[in-house]
C-alpha positions in Angstrom: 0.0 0.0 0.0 1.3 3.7 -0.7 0.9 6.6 1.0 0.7 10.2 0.3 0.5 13.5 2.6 -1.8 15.0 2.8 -3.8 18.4 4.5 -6.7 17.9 7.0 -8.5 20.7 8.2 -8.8 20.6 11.8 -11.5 23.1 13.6 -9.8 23.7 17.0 -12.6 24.6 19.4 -11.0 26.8 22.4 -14.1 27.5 24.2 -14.7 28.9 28.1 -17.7 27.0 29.3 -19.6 27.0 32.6 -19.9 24.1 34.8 -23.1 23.0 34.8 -24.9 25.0 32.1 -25.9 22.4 29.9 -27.9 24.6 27.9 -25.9 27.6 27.6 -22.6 25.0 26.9 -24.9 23.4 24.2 -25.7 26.9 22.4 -22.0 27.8 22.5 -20.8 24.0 20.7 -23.5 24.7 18.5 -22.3 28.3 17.8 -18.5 27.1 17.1 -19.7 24.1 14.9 -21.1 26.5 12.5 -18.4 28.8 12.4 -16.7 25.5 11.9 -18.7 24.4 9.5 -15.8 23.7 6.5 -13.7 21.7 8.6 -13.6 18.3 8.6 -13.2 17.4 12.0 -13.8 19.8 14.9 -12.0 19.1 18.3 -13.6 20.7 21.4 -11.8 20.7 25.4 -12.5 18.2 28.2 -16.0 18.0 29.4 -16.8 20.7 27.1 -20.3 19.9 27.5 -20.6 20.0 31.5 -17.9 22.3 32.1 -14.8 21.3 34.2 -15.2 20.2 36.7 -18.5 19.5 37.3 -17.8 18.2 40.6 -20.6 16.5 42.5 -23.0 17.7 40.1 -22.0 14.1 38.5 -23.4 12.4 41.4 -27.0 14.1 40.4 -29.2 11.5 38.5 -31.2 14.5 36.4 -27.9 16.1 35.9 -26.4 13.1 34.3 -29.6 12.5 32.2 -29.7 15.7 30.8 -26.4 16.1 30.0 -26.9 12.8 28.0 -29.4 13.8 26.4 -28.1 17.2 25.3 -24.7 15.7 23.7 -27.9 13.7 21.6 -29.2 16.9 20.6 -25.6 18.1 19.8 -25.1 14.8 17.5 -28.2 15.7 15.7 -26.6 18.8 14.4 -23.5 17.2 13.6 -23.0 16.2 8.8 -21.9 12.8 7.5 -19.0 15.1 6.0 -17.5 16.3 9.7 -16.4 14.7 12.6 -16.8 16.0 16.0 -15.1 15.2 19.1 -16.9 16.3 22.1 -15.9 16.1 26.3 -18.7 14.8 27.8 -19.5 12.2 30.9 -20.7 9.0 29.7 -22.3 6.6 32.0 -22.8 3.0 31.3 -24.6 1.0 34.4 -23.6 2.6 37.4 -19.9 3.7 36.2 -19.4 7.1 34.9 -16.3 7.8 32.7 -14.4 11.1 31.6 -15.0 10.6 27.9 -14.3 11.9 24.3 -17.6 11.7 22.3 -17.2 11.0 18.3 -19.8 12.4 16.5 -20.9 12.8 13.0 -23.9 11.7 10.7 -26.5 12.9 13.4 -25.2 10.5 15.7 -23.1 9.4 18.1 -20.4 7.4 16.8 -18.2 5.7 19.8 -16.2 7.3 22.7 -13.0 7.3 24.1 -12.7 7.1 27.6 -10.0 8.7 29.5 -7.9 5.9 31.1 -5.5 8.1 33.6 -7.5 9.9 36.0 -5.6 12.5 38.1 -5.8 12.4 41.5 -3.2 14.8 42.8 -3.2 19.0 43.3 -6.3 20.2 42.4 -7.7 17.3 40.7 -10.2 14.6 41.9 -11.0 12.4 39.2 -11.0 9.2 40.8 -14.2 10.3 43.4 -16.5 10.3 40.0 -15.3 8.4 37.0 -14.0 4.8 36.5 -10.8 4.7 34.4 -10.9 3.5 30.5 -8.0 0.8 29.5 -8.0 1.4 25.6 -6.5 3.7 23.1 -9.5 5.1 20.6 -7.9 5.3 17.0 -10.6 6.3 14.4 -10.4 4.6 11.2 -11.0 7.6 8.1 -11.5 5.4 4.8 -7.9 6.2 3.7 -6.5 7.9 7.1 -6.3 7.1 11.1 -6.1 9.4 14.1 -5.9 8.7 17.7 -8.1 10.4 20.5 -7.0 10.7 24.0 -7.9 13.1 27.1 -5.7 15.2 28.7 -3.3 13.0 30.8 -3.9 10.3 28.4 -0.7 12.2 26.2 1.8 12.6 29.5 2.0 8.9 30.2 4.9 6.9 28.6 3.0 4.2 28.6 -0.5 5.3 27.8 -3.0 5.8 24.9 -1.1 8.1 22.9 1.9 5.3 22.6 -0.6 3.0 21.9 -2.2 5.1 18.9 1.1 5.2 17.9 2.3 2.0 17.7 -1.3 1.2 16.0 0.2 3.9 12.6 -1.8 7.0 13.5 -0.4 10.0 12.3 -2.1 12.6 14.6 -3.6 12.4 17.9 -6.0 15.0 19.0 -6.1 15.7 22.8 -8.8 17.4 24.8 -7.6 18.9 27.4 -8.6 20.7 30.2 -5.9 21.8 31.8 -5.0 24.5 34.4 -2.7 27.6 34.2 0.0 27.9 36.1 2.8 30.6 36.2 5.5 29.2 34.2 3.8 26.6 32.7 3.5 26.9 29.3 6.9 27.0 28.2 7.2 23.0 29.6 4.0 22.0 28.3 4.9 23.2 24.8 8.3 21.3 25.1 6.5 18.2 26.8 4.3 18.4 23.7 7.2 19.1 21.4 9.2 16.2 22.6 6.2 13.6 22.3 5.2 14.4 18.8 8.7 14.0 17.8 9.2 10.5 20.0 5.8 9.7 19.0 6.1 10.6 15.1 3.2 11.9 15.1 1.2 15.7 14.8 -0.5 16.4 18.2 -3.6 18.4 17.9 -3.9 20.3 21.6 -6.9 21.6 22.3 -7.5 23.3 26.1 -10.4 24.7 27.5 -10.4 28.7 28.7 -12.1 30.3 31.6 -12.5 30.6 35.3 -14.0 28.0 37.3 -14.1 29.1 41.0 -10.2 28.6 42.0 -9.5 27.0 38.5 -8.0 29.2 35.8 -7.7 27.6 32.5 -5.8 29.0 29.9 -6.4 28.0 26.2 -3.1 28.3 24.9 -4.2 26.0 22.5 -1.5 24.4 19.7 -1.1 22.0 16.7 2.4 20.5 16.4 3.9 18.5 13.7 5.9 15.5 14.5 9.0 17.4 13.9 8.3 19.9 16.9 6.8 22.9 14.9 4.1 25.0 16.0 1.6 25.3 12.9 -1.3 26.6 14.8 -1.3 28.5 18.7 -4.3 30.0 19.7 -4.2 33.2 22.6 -4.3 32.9 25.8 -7.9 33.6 27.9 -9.6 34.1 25.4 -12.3 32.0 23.5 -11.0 31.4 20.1 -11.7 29.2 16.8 -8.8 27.9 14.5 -8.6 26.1 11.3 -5.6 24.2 11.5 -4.2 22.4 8.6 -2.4 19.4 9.9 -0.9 17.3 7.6 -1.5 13.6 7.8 -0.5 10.3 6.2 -3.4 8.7 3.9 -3.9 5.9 1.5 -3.8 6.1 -2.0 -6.8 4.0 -2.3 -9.8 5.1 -0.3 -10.1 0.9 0.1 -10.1 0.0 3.7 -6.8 -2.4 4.2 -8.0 -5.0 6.8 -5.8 -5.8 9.9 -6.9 -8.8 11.2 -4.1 -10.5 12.8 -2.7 -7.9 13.7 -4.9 -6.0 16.7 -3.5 -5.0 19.7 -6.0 -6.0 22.5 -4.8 -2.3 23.9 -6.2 -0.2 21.0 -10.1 -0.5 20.0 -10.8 1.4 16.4 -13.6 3.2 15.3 -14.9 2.9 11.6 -15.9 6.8 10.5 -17.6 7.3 6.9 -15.1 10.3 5.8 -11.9 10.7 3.8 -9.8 13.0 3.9 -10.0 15.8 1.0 -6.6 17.4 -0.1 -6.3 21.4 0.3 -3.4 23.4 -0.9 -2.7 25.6 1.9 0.6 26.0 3.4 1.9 25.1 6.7 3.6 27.6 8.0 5.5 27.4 11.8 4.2 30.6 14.1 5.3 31.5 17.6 4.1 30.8 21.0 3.8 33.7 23.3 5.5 33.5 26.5 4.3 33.2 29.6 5.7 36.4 31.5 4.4 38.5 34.3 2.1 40.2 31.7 0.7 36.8 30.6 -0.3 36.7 34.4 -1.6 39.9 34.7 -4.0 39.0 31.7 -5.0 35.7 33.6 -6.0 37.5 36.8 -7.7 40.1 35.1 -9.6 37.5 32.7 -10.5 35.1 36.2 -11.9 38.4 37.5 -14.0 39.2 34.7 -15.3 35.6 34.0 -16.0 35.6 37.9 -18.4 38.5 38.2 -19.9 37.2 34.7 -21.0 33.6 35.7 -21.9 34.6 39.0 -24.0 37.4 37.5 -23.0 40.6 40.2 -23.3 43.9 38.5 -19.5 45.1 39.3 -17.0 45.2 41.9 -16.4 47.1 45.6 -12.5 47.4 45.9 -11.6 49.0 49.2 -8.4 51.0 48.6 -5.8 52.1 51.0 -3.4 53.8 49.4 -1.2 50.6 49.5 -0.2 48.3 46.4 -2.4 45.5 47.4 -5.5 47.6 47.1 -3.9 50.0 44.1 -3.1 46.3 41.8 -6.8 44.9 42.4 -8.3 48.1 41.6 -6.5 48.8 38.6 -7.2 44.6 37.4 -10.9 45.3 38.1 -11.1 48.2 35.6 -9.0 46.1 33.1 -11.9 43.3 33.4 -15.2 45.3 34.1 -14.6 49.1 33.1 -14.4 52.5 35.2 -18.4 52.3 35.1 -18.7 49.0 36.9 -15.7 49.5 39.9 -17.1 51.1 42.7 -13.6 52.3 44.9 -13.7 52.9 48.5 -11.8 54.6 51.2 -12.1 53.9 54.9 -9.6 56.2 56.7 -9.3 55.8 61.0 -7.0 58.3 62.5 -4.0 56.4 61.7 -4.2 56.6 57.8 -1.8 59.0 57.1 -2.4 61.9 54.1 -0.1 60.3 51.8 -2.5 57.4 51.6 -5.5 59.5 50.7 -3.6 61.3 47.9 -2.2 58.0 46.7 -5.7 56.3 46.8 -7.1 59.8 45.3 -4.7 59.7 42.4 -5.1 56.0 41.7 -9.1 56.4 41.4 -8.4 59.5 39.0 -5.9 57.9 36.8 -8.5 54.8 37.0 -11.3 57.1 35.9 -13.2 55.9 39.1 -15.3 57.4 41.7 -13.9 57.1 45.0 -16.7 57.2 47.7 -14.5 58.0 51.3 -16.4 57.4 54.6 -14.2 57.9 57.6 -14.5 55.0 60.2 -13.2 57.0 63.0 -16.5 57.8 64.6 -17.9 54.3 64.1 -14.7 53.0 66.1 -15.3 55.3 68.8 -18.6 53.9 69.9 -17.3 50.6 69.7 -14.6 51.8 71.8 -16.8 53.3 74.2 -19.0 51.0 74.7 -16.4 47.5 74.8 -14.2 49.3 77.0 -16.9 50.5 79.5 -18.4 46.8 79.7 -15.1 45.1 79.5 -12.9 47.1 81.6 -10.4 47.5 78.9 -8.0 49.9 79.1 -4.7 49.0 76.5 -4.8 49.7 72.6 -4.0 45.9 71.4 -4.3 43.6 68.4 -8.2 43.6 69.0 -8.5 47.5 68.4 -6.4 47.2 65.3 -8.6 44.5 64.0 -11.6 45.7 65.0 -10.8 48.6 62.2 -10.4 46.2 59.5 -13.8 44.5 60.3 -16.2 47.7 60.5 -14.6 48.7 56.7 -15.7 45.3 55.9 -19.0 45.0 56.9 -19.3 48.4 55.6 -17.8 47.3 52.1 -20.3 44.6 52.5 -23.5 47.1 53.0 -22.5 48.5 49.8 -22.7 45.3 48.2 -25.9 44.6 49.0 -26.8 48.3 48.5 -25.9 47.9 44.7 -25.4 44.0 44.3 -21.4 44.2 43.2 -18.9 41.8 44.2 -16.6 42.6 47.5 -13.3 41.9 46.5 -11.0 41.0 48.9 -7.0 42.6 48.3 -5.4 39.8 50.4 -2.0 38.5 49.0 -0.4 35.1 48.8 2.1 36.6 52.0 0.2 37.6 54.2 -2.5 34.5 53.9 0.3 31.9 54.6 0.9 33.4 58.1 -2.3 34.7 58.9 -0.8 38.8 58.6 -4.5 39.8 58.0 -7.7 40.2 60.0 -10.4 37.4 59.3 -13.9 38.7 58.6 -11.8 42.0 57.8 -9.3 43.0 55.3 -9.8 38.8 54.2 -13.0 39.3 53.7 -15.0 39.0 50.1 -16.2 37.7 47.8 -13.3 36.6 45.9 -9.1 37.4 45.9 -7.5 38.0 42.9 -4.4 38.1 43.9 -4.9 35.5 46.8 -2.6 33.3 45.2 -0.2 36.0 44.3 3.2 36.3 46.6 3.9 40.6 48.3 6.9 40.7 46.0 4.8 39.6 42.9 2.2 42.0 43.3 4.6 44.4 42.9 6.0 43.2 40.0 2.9 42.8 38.5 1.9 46.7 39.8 5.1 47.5 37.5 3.9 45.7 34.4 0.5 47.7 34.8 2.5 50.8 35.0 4.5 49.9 31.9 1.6 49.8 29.7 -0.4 52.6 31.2 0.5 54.8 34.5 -2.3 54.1 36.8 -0.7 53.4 40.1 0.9 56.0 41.8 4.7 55.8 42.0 5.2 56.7 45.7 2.4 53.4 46.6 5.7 51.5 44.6 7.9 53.0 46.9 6.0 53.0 50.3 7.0 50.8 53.1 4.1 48.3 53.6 1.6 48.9 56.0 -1.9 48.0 57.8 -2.2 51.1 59.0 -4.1 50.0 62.1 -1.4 51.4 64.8 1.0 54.3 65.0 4.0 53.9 63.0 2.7 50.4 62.1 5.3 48.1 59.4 4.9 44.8 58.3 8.1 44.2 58.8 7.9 45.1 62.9 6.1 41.6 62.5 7.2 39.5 59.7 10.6 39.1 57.4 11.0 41.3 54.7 9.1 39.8 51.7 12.3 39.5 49.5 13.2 36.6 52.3 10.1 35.8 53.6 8.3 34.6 49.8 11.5 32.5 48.7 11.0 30.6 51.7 7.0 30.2 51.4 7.8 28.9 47.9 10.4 26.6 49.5 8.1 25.2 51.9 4.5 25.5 50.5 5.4 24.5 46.7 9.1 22.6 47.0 7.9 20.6 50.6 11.4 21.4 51.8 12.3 19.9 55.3 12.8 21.9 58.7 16.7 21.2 58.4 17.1 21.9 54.5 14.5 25.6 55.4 17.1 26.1 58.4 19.8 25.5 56.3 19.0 28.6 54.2 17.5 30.4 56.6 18.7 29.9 59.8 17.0 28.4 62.7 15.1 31.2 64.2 13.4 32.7 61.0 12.3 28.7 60.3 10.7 28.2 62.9 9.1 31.5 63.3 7.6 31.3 59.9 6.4 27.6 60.2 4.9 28.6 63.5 2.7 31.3 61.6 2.2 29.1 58.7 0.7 26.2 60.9 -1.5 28.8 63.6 -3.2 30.5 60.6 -4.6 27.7 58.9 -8.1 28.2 60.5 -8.3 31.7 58.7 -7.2 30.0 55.0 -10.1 27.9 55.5 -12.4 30.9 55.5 -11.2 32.9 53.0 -12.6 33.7 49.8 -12.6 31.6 46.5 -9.0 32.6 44.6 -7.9 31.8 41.1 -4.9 29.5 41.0 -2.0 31.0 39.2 0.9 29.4 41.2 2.1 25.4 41.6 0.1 24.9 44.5 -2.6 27.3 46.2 -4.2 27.9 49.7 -7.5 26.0 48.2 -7.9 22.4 46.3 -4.0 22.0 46.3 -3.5 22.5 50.1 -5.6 20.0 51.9 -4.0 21.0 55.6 -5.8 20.0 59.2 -6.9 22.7 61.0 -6.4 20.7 63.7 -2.7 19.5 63.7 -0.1 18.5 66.3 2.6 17.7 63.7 5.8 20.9 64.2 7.9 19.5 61.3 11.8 19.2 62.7 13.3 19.3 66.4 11.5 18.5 69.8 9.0 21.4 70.2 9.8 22.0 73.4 12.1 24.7 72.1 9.1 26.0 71.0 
């Protein structure tokens, strides 16, 4: 038998679904099918259909039936002339599985179901879905491609070497797979090296959008079994591709029979559809990198898709003149707009002027309104009245906190005043040893920048800056502060970030031990940190929802007792 090259054309389907919206899911598959419409085969995300991850929404019987019966309705729409493949739950029995629909002629064809189910981080696979043990290769009448799902690819020993070994010349992965900072640049040379080991193109298609903690990223890509990059869709944001891919076919359209010769590993799928030449060239293209603006975007997109899904009308940032405050107000205009950011000042007698200019300037570079209501006269009757019944007579922690939680229940009035979204201006620092009041400045409805470390923020500030001035330069150059004391620093408590966030990311993402931390820290600083890391656990648990930008998060990737008598390291009677 000879074989020619030939061009496929490939929809790639990078679409931001919600979890759990099957008709609103349905209308957008619909949408991209038709913009698709030329293509031959169309490749949509992971769960497309529910949305990932659906969670225990799986475990609900009229959930299950009517996402069943909407990837029907779906199937209906779907020409002899195209193939779609379609993430969707498929249950047989009691068992559900994480499949990859096939679709075409009105019907459903087959389904590949996802045989390595993650269980680690922020996934949880194994608690819904039984685990497939085939590779899916669909037979074209003079062409073969092999399906997989998401970690199906990663495994040397998986589906996609199975497809491999069974002659496919393309795999097409669905994917729905998290960002990270940093990311990108090894999945592209994961994906690089496998089409290349593999011989074979990988089509990479990965959902976008915001899904509580879970940021996805799109960052879609085609690449050829020599390690180009043919096709790369953006970055958060929904797109549609027609990729080109180049694939190995028959001369004869004559099916060649392979009896004798089946791996028990591998089960094919017969699809009515060959594979018509086009004359358009391949060319390679670039991937953007994933840099601190690349973040940026992601925050600012998790915030937008956020307050969208969850249908609030804008967002309540209460600024303090501080970075914290200045970068979340500044991402909330880049997602929502000046008219739909509602800025907020809540001065006590210990905000100092320069933080009303700063917080005056940022709001008017911003193009914001900034509504200032002084708590000072609020605090005083609290004052009066605890300290009369109590007998109090020092200015402790309890005063100082008590400031942060009458400017949040007064943020809060607001939001049910004009139904925005609180948001809270809490960083990655500060929530890893507890430097923040709970049911105060934690409170809201959801942190950006919850999973972003001090000295990130102002990196990220910086990049802001860079492509339009809207934070002030002296908030840059301010030393940090709550403001909740006289003379009050961050640092008359903790490290200075520039020590203190290399060794949370040591600790909290790397799992160093006590005597490799003390090693680069020293023994006192260790165990100070860990101390504050451990006691502050019971706040992280009552924090608001964060999008995940970093290796692991305060959320589904740290799964931590509240109650725990572990102290990693010596005898804790030092202690």
């Amino acid at each position: 038998m000879c074989y020619i090259i030939m061009l496929m054309k490939i929809g790639l389907a990078q679409i931001n679904p919600k979890v759990g919206d099957l008709k609103g899911n349905k209308e957008k598959i619909l949408s991209a099918l038709h913009e698709l419409k030329e293509t031959e085969i169309v490749v949509f995300p992971e769960l497309a259909l529910t949305g990932y991850p659906p969670e225990d929404l799986l475990f609900n019987r009229d959930f299950q039936q009517q996402s069943q019966q909407v990837l029907r309705e779906i199937a209906q729409s779907v020409p002899p002339n195209q193939v779609v493949i379609l993430g969707a739950p498929e249950k047989e029995g009691t068992d559900l599985y994480n499949s990859a629909f096939v679709l075409s002629g009105e019907r459903i064809i087959d389904s590949h179901r996802k045989v390595f189910l993650p269980n680690y981080d922020v996934f949880d696979e194994l608690r819904y879905f039984r685990a497939g043990s085939m590779a899916t290769v669909l037979e074209f009448a003079n062409t073969s491609m092999g399906v997989v799902v998401c970690e199906d690819l990663w495994h040397p020993d998986g589906p996609a070497q199975w497809a491999s070994k069974a002659g496919v010349s393309t795999v097409l992965c669905i994917n729905a797979s998290p960002y990270e900072y940093g990311k990108v640049r090894n999945r592209l040379s994961l994906l690089q090296y496998l089409a290349k080991s593999l011989d074979v193109n990988i089509v990479y298609v990965n959902m976008v959008g915001g899904q509580d903690e879970l940021l996805f990223d799109g960052g879609s890509l085609v690449v050829q079994k020599d390690g180009r990059v043919t096709c790369s869709l953006p970055f958060f944001e929904e797109s549609l591709c027609v990729a080109h891919v180049p694939v190995m076919v028959k001369e004869s359209a004559a099916r060649s029979s392979s009896a004798g010769m089946e791996d028990p590993k591998v089960k094919r799928i017969e699809v009515n559809l060959t594979v018509a030449d086009s004359v358009q060239v391949v060319e390679g293209v670039t991937v953007s990198e994933d840099d601190i603006g690349n973040l940026y975007k992601g925050l600012v997109f998790a915030l937008s898709d956020y307050v969208k899904k969850q249908g609030f009308k804008g967002a309540i940032v209460p600024v303090s003149g501080g970075v914290d405050s200045a970068l979340v107000a500044a991402m909330s205009v880049d997602a929502l707009g000046p008219e739909r950011v509602k800025l907020v000042y809540l001065p006590s007698r210990f905000n100092s002027p320069e933080s009303f200019e700063d917080a005056s300037l940022l709001a008017n570079n911003l193009g914001c309104e900034l509504s200032v209501i002084q708590i000072d006269s609020i605090f005083e009757v609290y004052e009066e009245v605890l300290r009369e019944k109590l007998h109090k007579q020092t200015f402790d922690v309890a005063d100082e906190n008590l400031q942060a939680r009458i400017r949040a229940n007064i943020a809060f009035y607001l939001s049910n005043m004009t139904g925005y979204l609180v948001l809270s201006c809490s960083n990655k620092s500060e929530s890893a040893v507890g430097y923040g009041t709970i049911y105060g400045d934690m409170a809201g409805g959801f942190a950006p920048i919850r999973d972003v470390l001090k000295t990130q923020v102002y990196e990220l500030a910086r990049y802001r800056n860079s492509v339009g001035f809207v934070i002030p330069e002296r908030t840059l150059r301010r030393e940090p502060s709550a403001e909740l004391n006289v003379n009050q620093r961050d640092q008359d408590i903790l490290p200075p970030y520039e020590v203190l966030d290399p060794f949370l990311e040591d600790y909290i993402v790397d799992n160093l031990s006590f005597a490799e931390l003390e090693g680069k820290y020293g023994e006192e600083l260790t165990r100070k940190v860990l101390r504050m890391v451990k006691s502050s656990e019971f706040k992280r648990k009552q924090a608001p929802v964060a999008p995940k930008v970093s290796r692991r998060n305060f959320g589904k990737g740290w799964r931590m007792p509240i109650v725990n008598g572990f102290n990693p390291g010596r005898d804790t009677d030092k202690e």
